[in-house]
C-alpha positions in Angstrom: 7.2 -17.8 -11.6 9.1 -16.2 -8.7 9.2 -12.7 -7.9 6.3 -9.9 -8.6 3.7 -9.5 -10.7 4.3 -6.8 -13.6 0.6 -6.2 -13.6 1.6 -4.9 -17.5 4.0 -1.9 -16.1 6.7 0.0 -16.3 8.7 -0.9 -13.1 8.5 2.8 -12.0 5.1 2.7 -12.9 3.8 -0.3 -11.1 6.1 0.7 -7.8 3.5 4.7 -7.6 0.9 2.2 -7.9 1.1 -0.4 -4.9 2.6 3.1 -3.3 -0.6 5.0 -3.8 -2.8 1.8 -3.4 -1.1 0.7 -0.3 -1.2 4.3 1.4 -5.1 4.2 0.3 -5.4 0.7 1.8 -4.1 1.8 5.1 -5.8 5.4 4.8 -9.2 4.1 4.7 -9.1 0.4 5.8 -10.1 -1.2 2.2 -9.9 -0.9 -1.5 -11.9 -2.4 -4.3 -9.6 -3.5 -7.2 -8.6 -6.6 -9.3 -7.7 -9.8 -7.5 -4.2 -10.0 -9.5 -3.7 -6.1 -8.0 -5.2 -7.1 -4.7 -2.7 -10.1 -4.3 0.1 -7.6 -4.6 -1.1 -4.8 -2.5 -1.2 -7.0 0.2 2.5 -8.7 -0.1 3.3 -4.9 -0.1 1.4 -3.4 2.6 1.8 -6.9 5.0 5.5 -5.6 5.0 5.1 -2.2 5.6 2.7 -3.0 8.7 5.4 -5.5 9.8 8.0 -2.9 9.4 6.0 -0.2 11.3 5.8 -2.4 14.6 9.2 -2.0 15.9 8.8 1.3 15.9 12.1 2.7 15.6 13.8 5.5 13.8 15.0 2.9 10.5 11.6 1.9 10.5 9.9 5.3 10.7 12.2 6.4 8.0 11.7 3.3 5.7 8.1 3.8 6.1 8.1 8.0 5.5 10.2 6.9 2.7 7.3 4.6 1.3 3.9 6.1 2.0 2.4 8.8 -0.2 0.8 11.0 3.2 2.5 11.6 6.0 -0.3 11.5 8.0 -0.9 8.1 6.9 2.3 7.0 8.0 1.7 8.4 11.2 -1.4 6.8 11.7 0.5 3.8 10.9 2.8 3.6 13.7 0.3 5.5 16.4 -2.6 3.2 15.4 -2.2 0.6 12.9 0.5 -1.2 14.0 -0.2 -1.6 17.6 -3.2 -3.0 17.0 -1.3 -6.0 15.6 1.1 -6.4 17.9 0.4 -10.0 19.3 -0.2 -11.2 15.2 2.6 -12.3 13.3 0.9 -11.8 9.6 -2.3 -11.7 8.1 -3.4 -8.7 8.5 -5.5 -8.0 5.2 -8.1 -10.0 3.8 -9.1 -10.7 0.7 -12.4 -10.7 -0.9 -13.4 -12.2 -4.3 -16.3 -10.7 -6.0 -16.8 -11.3 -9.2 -16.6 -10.1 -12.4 -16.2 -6.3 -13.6 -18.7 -5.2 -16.2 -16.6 -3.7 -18.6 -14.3 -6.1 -19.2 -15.0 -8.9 -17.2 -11.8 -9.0 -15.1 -12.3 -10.8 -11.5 -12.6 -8.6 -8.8 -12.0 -8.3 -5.2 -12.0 -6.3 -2.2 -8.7 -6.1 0.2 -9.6 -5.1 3.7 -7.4 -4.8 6.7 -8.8 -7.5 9.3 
């Protein structure tokens, strides 16, 4: 099936999530969650770190827009972003786990590489 997950969400719902988990992701480098979750944080935050590189006012703006912190954002375009520069893609990683104890859903950990 095409499109994004609906990881069982309201649309408004799911949209705050991979928000706040994508701001967390970039705030403190990785995030332990489920690998369904994980899988969509990083089609989400992949475009945000691509969208930071050109560093231009449209971009600052779409990215101010997006993120929860501003200071995340900034660190973002002053130290994120640069750092990929010479990539084109991949820059999170994903980690499976295993499962969680209380209801045995698989879990991962999404890291930025």
């Amino acid at each position: 099936m095409p499109g994004t997950r609906k990881l069982g969400r309201a649309s408004d719902h799911r949209k705050a999530m991979l928000r706040a988990m994508v701001t967390y992701l970039l705030e403190n480098g990785k995030i332990e969650t489920t690998v369904t979750r994980a899988k969509e944080v990083r089609a989400v935050a992949e475009k945000a770190i691509t969208t930071a590189k050109t560093n231009d006012l449209h971009s600052k703006r779409q990215i101010f827009a997006f993120i929860t912190k501003e200071e995340v954002a900034k660190k973002l375009f002053d130290d994120i972003a640069p750092k990929y520069n010479d990539r084109n893609g991949g820059y999170t990683r994903i980690i499976k786990i295993g499962p969680r104890r209380g209801d045995a859903a698989e879990m991962a950990i999404i890291e930025l590489v």
